[in-house]
CHARMM-style PDB file with segment names, atoms N, HN, CA, C and O in Angstrom:
ATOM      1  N   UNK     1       0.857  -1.171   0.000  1.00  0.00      PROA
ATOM      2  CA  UNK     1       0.000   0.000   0.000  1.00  0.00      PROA
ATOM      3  C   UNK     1       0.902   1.231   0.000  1.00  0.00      PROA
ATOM      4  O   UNK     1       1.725   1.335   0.910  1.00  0.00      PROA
ATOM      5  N   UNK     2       0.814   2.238  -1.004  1.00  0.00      PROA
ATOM      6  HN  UNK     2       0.145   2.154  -1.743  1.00  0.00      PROA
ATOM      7  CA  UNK     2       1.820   3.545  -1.036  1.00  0.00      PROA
ATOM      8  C   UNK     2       0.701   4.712  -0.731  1.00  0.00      PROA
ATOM      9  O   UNK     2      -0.431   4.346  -0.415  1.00  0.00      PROA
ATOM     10  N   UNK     3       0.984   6.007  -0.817  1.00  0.00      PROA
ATOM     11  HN  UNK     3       1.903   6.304  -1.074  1.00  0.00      PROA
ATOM     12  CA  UNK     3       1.025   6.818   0.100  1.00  0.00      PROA
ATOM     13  C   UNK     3      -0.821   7.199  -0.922  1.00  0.00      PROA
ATOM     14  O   UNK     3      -1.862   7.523  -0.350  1.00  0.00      PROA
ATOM     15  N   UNK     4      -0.651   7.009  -2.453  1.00  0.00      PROA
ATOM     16  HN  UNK     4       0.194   6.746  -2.918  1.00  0.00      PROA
ATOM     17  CA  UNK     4      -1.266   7.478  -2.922  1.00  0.00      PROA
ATOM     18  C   UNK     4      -3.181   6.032  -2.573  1.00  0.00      PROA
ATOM     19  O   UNK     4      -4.355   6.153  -2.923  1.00  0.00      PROA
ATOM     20  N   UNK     5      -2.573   5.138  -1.925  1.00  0.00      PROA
ATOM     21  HN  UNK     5      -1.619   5.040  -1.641  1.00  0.00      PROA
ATOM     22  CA  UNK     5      -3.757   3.978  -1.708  1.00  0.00      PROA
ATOM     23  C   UNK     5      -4.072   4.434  -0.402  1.00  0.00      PROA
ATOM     24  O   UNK     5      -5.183   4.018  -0.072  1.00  0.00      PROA
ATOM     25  N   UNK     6      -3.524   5.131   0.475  1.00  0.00      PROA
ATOM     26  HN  UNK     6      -2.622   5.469   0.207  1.00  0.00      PROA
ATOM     27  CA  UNK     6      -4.501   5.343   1.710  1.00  0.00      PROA
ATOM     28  C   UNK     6      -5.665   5.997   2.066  1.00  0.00      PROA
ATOM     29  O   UNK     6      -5.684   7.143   2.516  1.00  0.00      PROA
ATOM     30  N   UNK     7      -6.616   5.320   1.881  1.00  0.00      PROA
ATOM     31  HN  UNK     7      -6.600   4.389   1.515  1.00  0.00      PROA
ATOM     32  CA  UNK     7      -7.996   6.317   1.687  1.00  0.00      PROA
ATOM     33  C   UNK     7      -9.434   5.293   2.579  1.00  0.00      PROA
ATOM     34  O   UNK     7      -9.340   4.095   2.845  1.00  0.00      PROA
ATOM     35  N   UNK     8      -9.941   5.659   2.707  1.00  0.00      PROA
ATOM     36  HN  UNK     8     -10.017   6.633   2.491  1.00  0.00      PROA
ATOM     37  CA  UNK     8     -11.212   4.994   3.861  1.00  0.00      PROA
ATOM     38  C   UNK     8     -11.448   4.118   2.579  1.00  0.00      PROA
ATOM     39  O   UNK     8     -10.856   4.139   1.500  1.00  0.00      PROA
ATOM     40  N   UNK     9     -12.583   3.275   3.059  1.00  0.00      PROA
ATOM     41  HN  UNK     9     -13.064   3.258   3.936  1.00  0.00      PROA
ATOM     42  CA  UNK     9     -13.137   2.039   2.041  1.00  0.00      PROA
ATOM     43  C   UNK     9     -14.022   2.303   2.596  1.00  0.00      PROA
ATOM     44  O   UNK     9     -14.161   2.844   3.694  1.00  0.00      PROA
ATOM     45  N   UNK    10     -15.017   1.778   1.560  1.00  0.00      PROA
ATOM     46  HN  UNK    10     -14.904   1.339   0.669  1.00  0.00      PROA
ATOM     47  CA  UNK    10     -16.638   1.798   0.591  1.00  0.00      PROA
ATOM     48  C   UNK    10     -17.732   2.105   1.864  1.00  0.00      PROA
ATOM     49  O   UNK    10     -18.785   2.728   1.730  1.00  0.00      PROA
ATOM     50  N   UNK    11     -17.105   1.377   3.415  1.00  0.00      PROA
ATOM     51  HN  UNK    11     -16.250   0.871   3.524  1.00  0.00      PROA
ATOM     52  CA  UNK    11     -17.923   1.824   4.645  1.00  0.00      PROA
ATOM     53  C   UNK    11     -17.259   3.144   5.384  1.00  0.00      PROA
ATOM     54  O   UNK    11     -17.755   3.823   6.283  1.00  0.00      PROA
ATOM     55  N   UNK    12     -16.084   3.285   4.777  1.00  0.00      PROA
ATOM     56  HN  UNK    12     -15.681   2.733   4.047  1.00  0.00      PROA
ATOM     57  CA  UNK    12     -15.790   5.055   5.151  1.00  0.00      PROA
ATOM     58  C   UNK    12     -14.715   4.637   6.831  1.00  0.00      PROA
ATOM     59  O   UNK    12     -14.513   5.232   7.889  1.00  0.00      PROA
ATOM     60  N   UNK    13     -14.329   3.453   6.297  1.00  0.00      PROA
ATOM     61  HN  UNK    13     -14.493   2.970   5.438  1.00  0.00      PROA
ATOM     62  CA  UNK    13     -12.971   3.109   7.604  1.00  0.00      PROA
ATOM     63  C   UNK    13     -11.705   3.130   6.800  1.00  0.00      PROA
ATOM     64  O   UNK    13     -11.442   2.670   5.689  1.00  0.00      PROA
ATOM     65  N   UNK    14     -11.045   3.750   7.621  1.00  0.00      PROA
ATOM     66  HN  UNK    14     -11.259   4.123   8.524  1.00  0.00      PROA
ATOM     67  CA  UNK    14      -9.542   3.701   7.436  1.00  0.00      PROA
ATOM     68  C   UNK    14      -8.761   2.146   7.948  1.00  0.00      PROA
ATOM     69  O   UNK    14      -9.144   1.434   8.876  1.00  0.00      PROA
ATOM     70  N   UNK    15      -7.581   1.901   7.042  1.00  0.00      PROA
ATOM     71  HN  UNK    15      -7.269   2.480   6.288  1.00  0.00      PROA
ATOM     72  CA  UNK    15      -7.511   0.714   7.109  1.00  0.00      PROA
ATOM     73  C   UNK    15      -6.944   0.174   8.653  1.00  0.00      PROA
ATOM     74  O   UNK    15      -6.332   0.951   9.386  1.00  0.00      PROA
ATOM     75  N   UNK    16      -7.132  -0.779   8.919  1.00  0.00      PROA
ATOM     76  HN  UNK    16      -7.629  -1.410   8.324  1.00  0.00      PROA
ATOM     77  CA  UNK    16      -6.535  -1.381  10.310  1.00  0.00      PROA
ATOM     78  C   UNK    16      -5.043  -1.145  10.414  1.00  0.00      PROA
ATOM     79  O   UNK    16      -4.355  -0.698   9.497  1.00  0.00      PROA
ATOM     80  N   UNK    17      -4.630  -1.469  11.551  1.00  0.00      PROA
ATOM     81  HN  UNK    17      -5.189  -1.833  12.296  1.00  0.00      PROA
ATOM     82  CA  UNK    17      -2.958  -1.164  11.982  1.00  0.00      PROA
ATOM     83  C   UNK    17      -2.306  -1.710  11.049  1.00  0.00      PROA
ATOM     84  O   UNK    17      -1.455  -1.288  10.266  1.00  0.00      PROA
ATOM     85  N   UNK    18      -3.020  -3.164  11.284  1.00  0.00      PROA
ATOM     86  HN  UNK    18      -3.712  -3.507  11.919  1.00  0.00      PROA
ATOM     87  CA  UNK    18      -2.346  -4.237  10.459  1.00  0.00      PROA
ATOM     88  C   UNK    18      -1.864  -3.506   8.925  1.00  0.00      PROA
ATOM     89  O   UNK    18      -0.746  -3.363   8.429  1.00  0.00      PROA
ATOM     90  N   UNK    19      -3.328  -3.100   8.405  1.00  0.00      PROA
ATOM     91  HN  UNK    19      -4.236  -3.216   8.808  1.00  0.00      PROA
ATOM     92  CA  UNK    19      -2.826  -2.783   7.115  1.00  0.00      PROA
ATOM     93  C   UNK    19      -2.331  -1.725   6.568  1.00  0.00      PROA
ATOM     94  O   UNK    19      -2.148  -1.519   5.369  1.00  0.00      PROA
ATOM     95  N   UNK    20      -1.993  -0.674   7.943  1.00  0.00      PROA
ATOM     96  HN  UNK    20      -2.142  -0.841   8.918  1.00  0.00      PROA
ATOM     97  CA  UNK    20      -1.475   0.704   7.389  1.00  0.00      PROA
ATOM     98  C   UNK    20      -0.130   0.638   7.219  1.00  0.00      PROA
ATOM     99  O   UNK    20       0.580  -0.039   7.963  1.00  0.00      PROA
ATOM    100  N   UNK    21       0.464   1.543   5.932  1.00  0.00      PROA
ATOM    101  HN  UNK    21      -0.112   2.093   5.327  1.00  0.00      PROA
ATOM    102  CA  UNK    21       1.525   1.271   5.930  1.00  0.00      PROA
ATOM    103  C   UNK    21       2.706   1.591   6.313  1.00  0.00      PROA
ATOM    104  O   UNK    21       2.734   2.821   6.285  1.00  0.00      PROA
ATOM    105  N   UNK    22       3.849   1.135   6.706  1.00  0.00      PROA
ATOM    106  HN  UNK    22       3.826   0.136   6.729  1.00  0.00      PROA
ATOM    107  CA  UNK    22       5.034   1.840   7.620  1.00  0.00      PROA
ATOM    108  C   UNK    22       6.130   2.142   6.405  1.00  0.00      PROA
ATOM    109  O   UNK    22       5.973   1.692   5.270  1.00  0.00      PROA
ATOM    110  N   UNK    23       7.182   2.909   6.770  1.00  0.00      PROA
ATOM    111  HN  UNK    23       7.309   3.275   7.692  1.00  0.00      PROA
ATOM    112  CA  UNK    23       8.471   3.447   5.979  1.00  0.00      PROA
ATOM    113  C   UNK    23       9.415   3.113   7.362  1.00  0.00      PROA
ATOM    114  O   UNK    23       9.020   2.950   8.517  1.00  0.00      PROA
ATOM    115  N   UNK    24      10.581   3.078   6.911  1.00  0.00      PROA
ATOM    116  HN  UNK    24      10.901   3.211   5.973  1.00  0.00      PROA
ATOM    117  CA  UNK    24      11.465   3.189   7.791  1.00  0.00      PROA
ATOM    118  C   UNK    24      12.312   4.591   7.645  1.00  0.00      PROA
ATOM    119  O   UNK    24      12.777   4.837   6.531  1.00  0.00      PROA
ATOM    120  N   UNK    25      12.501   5.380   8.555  1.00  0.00      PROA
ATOM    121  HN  UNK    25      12.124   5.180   9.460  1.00  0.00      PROA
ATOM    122  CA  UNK    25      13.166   6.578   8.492  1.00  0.00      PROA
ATOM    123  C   UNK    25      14.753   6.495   9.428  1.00  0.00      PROA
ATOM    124  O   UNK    25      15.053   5.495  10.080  1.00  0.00      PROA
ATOM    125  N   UNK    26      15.690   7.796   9.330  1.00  0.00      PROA
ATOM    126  HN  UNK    26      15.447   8.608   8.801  1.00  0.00      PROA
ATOM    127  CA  UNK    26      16.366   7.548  10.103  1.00  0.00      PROA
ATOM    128  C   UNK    26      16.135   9.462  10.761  1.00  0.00      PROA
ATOM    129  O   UNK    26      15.909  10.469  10.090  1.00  0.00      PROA
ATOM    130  N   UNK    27      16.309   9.320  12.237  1.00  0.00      PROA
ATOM    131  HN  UNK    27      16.492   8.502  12.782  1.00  0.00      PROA
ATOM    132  CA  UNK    27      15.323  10.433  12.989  1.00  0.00      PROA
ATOM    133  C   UNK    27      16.470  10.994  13.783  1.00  0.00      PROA
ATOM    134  O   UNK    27      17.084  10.229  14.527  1.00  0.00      PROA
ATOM    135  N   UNK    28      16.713  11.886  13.720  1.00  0.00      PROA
ATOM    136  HN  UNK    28      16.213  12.507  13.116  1.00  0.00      PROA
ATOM    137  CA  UNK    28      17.605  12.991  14.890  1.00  0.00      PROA
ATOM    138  C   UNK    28      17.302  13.684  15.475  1.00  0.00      PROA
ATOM    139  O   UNK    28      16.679  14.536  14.841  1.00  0.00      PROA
ATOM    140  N   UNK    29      17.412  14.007  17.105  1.00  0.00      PROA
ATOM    141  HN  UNK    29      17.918  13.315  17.620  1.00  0.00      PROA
ATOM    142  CA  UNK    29      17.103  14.755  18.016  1.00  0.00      PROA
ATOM    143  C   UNK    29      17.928  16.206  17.729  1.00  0.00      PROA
ATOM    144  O   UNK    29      19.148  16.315  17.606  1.00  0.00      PROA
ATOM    145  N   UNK    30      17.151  17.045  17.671  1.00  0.00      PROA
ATOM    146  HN  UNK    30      16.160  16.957  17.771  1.00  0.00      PROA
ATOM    147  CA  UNK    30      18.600  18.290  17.959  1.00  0.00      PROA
ATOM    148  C   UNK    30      17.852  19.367  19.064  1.00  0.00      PROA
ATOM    149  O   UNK    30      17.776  20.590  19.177  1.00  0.00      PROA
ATOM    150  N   UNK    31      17.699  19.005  19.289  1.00  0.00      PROA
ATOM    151  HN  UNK    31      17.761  18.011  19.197  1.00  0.00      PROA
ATOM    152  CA  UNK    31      16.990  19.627  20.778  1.00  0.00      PROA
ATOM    153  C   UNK    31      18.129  20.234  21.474  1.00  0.00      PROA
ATOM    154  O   UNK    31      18.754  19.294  21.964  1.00  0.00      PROA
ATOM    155  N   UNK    32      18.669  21.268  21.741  1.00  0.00      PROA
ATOM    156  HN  UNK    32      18.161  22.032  21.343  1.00  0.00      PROA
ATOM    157  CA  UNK    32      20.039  21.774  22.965  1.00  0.00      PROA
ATOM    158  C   UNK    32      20.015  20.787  24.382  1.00  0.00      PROA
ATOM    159  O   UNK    32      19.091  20.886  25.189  1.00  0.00      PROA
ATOM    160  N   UNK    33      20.714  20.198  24.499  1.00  0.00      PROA
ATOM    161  HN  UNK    33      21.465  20.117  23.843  1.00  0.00      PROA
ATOM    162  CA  UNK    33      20.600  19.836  26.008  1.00  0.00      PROA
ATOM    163  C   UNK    33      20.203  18.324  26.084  1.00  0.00      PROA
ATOM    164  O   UNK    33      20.582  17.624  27.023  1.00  0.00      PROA
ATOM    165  N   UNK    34      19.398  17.825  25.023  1.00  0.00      PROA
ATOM    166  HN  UNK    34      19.091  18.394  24.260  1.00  0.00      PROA
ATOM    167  CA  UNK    34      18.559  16.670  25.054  1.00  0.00      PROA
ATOM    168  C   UNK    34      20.313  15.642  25.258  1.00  0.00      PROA
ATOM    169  O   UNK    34      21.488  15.876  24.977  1.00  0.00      PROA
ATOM    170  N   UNK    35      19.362  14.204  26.052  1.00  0.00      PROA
ATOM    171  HN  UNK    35      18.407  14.014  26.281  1.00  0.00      PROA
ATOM    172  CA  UNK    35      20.599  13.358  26.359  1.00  0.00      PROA
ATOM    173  C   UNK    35      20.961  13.238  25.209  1.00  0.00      PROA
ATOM    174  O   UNK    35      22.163  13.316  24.956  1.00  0.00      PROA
ATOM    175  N   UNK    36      19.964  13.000  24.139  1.00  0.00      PROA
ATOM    176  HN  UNK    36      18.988  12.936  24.344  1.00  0.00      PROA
ATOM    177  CA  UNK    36      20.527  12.154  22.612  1.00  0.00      PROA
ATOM    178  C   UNK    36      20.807  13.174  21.653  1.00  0.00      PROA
ATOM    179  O   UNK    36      21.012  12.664  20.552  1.00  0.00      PROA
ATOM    180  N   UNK    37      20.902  14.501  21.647  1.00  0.00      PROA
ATOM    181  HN  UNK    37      20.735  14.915  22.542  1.00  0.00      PROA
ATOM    182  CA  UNK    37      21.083  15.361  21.207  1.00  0.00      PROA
ATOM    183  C   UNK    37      22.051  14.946  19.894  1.00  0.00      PROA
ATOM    184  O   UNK    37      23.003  14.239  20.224  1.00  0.00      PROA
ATOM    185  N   UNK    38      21.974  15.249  18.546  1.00  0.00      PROA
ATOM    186  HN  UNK    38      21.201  15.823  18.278  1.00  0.00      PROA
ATOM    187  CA  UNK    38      22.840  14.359  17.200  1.00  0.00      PROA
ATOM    188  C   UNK    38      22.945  13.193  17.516  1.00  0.00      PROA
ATOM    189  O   UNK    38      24.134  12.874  17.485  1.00  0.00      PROA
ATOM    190  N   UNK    39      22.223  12.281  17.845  1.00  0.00      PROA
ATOM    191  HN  UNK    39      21.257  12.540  17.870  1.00  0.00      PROA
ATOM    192  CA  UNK    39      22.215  10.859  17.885  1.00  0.00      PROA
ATOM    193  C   UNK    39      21.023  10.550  16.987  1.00  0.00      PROA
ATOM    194  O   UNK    39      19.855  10.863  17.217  1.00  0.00      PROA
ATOM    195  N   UNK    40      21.540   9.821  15.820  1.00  0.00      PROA
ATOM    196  HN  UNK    40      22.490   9.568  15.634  1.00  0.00      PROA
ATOM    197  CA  UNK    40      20.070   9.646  14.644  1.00  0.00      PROA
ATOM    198  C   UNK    40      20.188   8.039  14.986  1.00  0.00      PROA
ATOM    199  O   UNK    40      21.182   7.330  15.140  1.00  0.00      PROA
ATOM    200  N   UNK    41      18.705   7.730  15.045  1.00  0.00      PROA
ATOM    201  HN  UNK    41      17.897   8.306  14.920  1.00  0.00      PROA
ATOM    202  CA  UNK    41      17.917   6.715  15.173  1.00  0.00      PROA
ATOM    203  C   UNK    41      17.046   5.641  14.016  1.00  0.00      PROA
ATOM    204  O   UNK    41      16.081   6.262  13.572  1.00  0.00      PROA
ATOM    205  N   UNK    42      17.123   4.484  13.539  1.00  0.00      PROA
ATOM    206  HN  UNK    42      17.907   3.979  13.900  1.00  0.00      PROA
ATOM    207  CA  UNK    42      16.694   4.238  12.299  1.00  0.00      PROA
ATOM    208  C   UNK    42      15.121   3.396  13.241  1.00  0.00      PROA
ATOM    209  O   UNK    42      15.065   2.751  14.289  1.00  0.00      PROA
ATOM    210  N   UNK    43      13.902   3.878  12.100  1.00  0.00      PROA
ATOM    211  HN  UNK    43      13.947   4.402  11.249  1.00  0.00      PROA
ATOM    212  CA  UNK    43      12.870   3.503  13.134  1.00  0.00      PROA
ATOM    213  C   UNK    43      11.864   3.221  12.413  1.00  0.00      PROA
ATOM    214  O   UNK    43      11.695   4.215  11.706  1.00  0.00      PROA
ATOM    215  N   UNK    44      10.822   2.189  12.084  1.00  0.00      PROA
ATOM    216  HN  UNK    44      10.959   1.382  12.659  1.00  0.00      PROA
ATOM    217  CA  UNK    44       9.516   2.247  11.772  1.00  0.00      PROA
ATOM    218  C   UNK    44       8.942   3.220  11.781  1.00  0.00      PROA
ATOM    219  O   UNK    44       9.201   3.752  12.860  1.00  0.00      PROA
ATOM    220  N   UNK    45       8.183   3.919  11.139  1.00  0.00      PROA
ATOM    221  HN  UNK    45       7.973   3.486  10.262  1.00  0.00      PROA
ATOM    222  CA  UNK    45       7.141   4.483  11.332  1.00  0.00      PROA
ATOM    223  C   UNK    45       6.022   4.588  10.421  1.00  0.00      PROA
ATOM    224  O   UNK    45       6.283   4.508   9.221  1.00  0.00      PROA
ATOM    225  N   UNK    46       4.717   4.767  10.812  1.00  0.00      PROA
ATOM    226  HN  UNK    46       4.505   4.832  11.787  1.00  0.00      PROA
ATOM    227  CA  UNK    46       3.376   4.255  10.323  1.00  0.00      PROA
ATOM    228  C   UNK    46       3.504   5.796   9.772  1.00  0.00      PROA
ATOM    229  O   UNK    46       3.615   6.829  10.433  1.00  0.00      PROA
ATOM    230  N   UNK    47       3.442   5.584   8.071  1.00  0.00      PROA
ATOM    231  HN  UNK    47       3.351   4.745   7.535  1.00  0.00      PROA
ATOM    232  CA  UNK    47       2.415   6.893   7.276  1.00  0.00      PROA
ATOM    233  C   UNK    47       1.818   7.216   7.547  1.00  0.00      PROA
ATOM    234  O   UNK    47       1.058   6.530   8.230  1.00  0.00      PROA
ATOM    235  N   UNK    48       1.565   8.401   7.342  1.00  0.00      PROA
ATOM    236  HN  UNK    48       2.183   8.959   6.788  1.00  0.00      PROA
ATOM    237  CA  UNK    48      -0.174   9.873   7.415  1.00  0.00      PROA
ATOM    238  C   UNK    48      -0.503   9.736   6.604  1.00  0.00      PROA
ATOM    239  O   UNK    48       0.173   9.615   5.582  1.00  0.00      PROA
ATOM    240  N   UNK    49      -1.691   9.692   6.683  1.00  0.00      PROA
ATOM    241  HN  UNK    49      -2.241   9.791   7.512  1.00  0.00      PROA
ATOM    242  CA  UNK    49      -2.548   9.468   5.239  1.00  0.00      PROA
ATOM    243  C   UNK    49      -2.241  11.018   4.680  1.00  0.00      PROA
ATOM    244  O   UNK    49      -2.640  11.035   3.516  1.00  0.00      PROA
ATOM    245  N   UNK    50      -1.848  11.956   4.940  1.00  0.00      PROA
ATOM    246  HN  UNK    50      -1.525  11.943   5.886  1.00  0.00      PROA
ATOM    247  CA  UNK    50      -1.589  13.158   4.562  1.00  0.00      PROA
ATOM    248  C   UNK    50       0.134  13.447   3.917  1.00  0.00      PROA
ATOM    249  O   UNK    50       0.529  14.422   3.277  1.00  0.00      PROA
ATOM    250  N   UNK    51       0.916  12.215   4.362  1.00  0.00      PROA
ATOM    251  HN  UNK    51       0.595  11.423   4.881  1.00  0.00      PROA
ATOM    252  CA  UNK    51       1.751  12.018   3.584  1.00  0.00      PROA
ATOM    253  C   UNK    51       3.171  12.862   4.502  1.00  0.00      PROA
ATOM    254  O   UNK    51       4.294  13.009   4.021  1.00  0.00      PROA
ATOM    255  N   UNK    52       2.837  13.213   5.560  1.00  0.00      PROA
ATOM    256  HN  UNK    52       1.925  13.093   5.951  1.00  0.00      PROA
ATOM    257  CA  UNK    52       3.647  14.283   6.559  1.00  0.00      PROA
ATOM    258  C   UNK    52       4.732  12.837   7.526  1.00  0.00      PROA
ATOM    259  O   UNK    52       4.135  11.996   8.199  1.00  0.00      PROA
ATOM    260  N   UNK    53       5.860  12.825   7.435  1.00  0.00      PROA
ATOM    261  HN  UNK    53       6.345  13.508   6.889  1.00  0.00      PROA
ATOM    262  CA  UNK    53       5.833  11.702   8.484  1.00  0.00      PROA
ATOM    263  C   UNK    53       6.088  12.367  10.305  1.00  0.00      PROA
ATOM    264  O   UNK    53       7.248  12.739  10.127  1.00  0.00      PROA
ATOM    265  N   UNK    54       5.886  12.626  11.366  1.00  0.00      PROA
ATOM    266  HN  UNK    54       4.944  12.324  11.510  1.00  0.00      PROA
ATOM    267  CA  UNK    54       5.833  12.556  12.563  1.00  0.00      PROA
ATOM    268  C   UNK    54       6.528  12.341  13.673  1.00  0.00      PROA
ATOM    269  O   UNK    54       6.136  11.331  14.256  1.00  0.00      PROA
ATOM    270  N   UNK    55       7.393  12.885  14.189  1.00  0.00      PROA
ATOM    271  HN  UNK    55       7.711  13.706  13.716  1.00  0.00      PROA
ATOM    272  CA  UNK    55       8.110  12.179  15.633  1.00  0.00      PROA
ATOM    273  C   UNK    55       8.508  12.683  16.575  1.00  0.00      PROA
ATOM    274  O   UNK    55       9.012  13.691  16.080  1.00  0.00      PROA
ATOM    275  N   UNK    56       8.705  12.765  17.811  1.00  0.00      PROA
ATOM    276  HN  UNK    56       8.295  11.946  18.214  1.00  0.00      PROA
ATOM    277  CA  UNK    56       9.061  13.034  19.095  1.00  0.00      PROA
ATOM    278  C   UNK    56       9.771  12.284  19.740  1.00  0.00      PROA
ATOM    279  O   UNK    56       9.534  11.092  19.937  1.00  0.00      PROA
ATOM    280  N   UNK    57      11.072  13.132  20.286  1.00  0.00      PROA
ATOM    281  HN  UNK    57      11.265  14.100  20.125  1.00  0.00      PROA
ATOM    282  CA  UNK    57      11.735  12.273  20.932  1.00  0.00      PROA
ATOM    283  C   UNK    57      11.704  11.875  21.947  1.00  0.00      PROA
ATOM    284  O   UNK    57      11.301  12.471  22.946  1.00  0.00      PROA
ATOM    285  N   UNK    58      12.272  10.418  21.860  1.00  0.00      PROA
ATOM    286  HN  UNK    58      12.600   9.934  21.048  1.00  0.00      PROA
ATOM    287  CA  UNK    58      12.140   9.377  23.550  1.00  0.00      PROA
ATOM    288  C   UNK    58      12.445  10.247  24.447  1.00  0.00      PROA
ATOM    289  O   UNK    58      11.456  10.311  25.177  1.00  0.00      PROA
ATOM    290  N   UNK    59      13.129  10.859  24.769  1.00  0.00      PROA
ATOM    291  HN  UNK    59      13.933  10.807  24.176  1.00  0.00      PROA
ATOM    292  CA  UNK    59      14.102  11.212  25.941  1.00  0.00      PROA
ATOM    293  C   UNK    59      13.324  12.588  26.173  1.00  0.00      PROA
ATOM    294  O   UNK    59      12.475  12.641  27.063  1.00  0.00      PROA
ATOM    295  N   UNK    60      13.669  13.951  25.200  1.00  0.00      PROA
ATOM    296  HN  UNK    60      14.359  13.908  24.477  1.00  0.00      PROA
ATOM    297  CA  UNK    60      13.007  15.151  25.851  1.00  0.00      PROA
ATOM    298  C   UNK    60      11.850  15.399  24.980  1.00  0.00      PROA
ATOM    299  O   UNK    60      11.669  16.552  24.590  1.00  0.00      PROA
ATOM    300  N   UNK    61      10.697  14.064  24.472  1.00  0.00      PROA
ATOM    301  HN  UNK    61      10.844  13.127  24.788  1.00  0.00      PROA
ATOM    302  CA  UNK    61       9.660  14.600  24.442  1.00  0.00      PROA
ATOM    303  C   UNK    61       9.213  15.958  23.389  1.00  0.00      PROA
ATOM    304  O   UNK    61       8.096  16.469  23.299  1.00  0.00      PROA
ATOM    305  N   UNK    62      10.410  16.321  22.684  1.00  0.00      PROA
ATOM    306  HN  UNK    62      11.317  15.907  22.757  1.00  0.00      PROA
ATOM    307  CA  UNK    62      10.093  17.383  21.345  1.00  0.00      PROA
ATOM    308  C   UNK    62       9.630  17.103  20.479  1.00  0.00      PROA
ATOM    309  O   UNK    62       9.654  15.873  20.432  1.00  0.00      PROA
ATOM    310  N   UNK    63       9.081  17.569  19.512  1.00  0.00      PROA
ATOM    311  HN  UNK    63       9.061  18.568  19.549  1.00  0.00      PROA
ATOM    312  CA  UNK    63       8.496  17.637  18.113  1.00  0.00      PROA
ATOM    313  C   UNK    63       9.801  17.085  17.524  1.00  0.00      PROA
ATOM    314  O   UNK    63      10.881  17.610  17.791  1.00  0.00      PROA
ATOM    315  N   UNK    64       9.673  15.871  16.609  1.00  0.00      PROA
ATOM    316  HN  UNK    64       8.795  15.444  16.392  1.00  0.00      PROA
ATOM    317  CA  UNK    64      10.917  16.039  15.677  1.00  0.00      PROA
ATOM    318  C   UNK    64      10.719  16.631  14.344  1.00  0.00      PROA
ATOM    319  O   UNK    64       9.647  16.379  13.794  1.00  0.00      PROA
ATOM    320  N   UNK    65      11.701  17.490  13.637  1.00  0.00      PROA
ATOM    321  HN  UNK    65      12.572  17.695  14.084  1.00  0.00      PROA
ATOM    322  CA  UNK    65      11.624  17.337  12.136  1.00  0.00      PROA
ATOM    323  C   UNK    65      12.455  16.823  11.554  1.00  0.00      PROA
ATOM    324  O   UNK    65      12.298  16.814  10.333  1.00  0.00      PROA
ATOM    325  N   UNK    66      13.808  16.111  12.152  1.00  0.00      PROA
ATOM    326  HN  UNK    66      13.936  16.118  13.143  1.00  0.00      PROA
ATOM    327  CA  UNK    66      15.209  15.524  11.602  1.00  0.00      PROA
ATOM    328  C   UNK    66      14.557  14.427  11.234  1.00  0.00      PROA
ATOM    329  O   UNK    66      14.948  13.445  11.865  1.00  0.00      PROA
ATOM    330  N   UNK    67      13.539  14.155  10.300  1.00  0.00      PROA
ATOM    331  HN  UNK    67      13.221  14.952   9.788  1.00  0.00      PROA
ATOM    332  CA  UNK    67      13.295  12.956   9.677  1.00  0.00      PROA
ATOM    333  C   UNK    67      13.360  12.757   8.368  1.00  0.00      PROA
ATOM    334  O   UNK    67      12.897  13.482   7.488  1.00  0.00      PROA
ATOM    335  N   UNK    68      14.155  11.400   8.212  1.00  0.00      PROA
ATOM    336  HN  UNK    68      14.531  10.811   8.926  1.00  0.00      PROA
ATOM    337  CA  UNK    68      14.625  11.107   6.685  1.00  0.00      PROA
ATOM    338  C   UNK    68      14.279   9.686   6.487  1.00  0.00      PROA
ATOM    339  O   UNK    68      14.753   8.730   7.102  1.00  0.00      PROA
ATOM    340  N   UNK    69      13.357   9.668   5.516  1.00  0.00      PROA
ATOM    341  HN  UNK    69      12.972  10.444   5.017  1.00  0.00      PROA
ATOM    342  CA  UNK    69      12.512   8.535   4.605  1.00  0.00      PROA
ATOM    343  C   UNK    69      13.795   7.542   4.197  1.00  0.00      PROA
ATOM    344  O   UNK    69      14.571   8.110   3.428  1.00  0.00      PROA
ATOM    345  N   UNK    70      14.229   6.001   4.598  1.00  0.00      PROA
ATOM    346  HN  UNK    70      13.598   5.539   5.222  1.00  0.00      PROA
ATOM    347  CA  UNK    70      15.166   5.513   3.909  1.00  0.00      PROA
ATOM    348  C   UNK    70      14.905   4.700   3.251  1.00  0.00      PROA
ATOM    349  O   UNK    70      14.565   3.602   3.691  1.00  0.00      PROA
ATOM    350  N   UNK    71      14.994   5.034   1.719  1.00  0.00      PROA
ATOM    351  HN  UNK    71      15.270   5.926   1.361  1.00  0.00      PROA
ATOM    352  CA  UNK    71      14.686   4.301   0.816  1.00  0.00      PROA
ATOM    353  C   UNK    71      15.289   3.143   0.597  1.00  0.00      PROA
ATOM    354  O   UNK    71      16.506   2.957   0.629  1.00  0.00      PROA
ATOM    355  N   UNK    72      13.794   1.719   0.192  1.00  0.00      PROA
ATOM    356  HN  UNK    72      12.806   1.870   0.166  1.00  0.00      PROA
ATOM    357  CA  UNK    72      14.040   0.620  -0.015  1.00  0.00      PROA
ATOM    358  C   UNK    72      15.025  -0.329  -1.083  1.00  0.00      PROA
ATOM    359  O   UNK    72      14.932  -0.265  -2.309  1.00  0.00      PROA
ATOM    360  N   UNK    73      15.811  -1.057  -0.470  1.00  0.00      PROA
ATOM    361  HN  UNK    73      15.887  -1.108   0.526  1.00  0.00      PROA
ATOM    362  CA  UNK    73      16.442  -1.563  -1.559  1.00  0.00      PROA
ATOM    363  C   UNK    73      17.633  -0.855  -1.831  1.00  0.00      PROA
ATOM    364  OT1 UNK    73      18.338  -1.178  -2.787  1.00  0.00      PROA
TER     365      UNK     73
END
């Protein structure tokens, strides 16, 4: 399932966990101060159906934007 198949079905549900789909990214904290502060992380994460990917870090709890899509193969 790619970014452009995520859409509710015919009863207007979005698909189950099971079937939503994940990317693997690799994610960096740069937060001042944070323990992991430049420590990038390679991680699952479940697509937005809006196509935005999402993260916060373990440790101080920030918004991430150091996220990079790592392409398959």
């Amino acid at each position: 399932m790619d970014l452009m198949q995520i859409t509710k079905n015919e009863n207007g549900d979005w698909p189950t966990l099971e079937e939503w789909p994940t990317v693997e990214a690799d994610v960096t904290c740069r937060t001042p101060g944070c323990p992991v502060e430049g420590v990038t992380y390679r991680i699952t994460m479940y697509r937005n159906a809006d196509g935005v990917l999402r993260a916060h870090c373990g440790r101080c709890n920030t918004p991430n934007d150091d996220i990079i899509e790592v392409p398959h193969g």
